[in-house]
Every structure is written in C-alpha cells, then in structure tokens.
N, C-alpha and C positions, 0 to 999 in steps of 0.2 A: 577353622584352621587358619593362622595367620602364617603369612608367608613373609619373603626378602623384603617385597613388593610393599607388603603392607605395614612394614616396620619405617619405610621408608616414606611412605605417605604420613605413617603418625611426627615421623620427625619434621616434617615441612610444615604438618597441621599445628606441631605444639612449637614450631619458630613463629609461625604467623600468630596463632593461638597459646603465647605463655601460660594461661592457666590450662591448656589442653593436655600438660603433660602429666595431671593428676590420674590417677591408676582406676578412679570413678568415671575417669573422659570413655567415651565409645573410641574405638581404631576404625579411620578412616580405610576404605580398601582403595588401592589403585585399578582391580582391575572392576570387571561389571560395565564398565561405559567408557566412550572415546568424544569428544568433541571436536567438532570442523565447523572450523571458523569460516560462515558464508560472505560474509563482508565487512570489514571495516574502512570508517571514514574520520574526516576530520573536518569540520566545520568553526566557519566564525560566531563569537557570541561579542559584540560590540566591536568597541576598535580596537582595545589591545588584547582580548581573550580568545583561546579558542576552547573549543569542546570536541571531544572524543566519542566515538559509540562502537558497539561491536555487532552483531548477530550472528549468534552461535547455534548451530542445532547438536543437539545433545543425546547420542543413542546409548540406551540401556539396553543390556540384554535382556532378551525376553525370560530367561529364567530369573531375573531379579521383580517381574512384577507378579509378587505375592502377597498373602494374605499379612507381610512383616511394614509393605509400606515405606520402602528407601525413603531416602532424604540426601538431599546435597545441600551443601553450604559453600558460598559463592563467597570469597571475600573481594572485596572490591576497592583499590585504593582510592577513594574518593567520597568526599562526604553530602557529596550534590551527586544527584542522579535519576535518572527517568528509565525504569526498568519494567518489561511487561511479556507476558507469556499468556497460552489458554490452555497449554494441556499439563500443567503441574497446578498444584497451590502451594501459594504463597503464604507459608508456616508463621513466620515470623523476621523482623527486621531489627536488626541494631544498627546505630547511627554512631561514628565513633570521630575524633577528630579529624582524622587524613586516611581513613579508612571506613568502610564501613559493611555489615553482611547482610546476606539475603537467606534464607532458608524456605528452600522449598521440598515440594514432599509429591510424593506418586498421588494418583487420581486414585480413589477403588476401581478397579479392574472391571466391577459389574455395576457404575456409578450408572446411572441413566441418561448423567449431561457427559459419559465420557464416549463420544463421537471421532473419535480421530479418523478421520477418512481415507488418511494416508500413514504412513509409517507409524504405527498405533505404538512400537517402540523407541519412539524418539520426541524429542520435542524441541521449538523453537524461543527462544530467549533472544528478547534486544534489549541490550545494557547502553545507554545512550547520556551524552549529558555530564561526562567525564571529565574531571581534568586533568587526565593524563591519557598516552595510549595504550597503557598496562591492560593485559584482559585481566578476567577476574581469577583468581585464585579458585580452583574448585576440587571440595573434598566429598567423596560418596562415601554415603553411610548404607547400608543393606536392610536396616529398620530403622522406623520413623524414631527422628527424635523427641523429644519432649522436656530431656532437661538442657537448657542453654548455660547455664553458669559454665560450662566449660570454653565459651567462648562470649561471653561476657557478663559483666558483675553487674553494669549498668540496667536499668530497670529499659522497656521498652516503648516506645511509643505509639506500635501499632496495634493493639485492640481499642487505645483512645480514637485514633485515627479511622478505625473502622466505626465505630459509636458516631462520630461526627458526620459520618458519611452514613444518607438515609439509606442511598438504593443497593446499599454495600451492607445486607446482616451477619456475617462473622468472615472468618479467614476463608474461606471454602468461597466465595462470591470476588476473591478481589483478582484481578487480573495485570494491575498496573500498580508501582508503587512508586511513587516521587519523593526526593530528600529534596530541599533546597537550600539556597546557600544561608541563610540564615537558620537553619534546623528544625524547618517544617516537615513533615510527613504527612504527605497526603494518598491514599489510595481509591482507588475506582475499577 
C-alpha cells in the first residue's frame, strides 16, 4: 500500500535520482527505519582542506527483516569517501561527479556470520572523508534491489574492485568502501 509518506519519499528520491521518476523505478518508503546520528566531526586534511564524516546507526524495524531483503541507498554529496559497516552488505557503489551512492542490503536473517550481539535491528554506518557536512541522503526500499539504472546509467566500478582485491571474493565479504579523489575505488 503506498501511502502520503511514500509518495513523498518517491519525490525527494526522483529529485536526487532524475531517472528514478520512471514508473519501472521501485518507491522508496519513509517509514520502516529512523536514523540517529551518533557523531559528527570535522577534521583537517592538509592546510587548506578540510574533511567531514558522520556515524549514523541505522534501525530497521524488525518486521522489515524478511525473506524480501530491504535495501537503502545512501546518496552522498561527495565523490571521495571512506565508508564502512559489518552488519549490512555492501550491494553496490556508483561514483558520480559531486555526488556519489552506496547500496546496501539486509544480512539473511539465518546467515551464520550474522552475529549482532547487540541490537540485531540496527546497524552502524561511518561515512567519513567528506567534503561537505551534508549527511547522506537515505531512501529504504523493503526488497532487495537489483536493477540500479534507476539511479545510475553509468556502468560500476565495484565488482572490478572486488576482483583486484584477493581477500575480498564477492559483494557479501566487503565491509569498507573508499572513493578517492582521483576516482579510485577500493574496497576491503
């Protein structure tokens, strides 16, 4: 059932996301999860830069972890960035000029590395390495995504980036993802 709520999350999604307002795009939902933002800072990166980060913990509610596998997509104004989490994976990355996304996705519920110890509905995200102190944009989806053309046309760079990294074999193993300023993509 789409609601107010989520008519208005698809509008923010296809401002940020122009190709998202195609009738093929999934509708992001507003409700299902709330974010608290645990700290942000600001840091020097030489003499005239500075850098940004944030850590956000991120609850879901427990009726969203089912056998459909949510998904959020983080947009993040910035195209350098040091981003890392252990209790989602890390779906897929687009790198875009002055922007750039994150896509992550629910753990299976009965994964054997899914250990959360503590708030087994929630998870911890550090966005770091910014250059602004914008948080990131974040849209829930209630099943896993799979096709991105609705948020970008550009081809990716992270299954190369997993390939080059040995102790890293697919999306499911990477825990940290780095842009840098010349348009590397490295994950670990």
């Amino acid at each position: 059932m789409t609601t107010t709520g989520d008519i208005s999350c698809f509008a923010a999604f296809a401002s940020y996301y122009p190709g998202g307002e195609s009738s093929t795009c999934p509708i992001p939902s507003c409700s299902g999860y709330h974010v608290e933002v645990v700290d942000s800072w600001v840091s020097r990166l030489g003499k005239k830069h500075q850098t940004y980060g944030h850590s956000l913990k991120i609850h879901v509610n427990s009726a969203e972890y089912d056998g459909n596998m949510w998904s959020m997509i983080l947009g993040v104004n910035s195209s350098r960035m040091f981003v890392s989490s252990w209790n989602v994976w890390f779906k897929d990355v687009f790198e875009g000029a002055d922007k750039s996304t994150i896509v992550v996705q629910q753990k299976h519920v009965d994964e054997p590395e899914q250990k959360d110890l503590h708030g087994q509905y929630s998870f911890n995200i550090v966005v770091d390495w910014l250059r602004t102190p914008d948080l990131p944009e974040i849209f829930f989806f209630e099943r896993a995504l799979e096709d991105f053309s609705c948020i970008s046309n550009s081809p990716s760079g992270f299954a190369a980036a997993i390939e080059k990294r040995g102790k890293v074999k697919d999306w499911m193993d990477v825990n940290t993802v780095v842009l840098t300023e010349r348009g590397g993509l490295r994950v670990k």
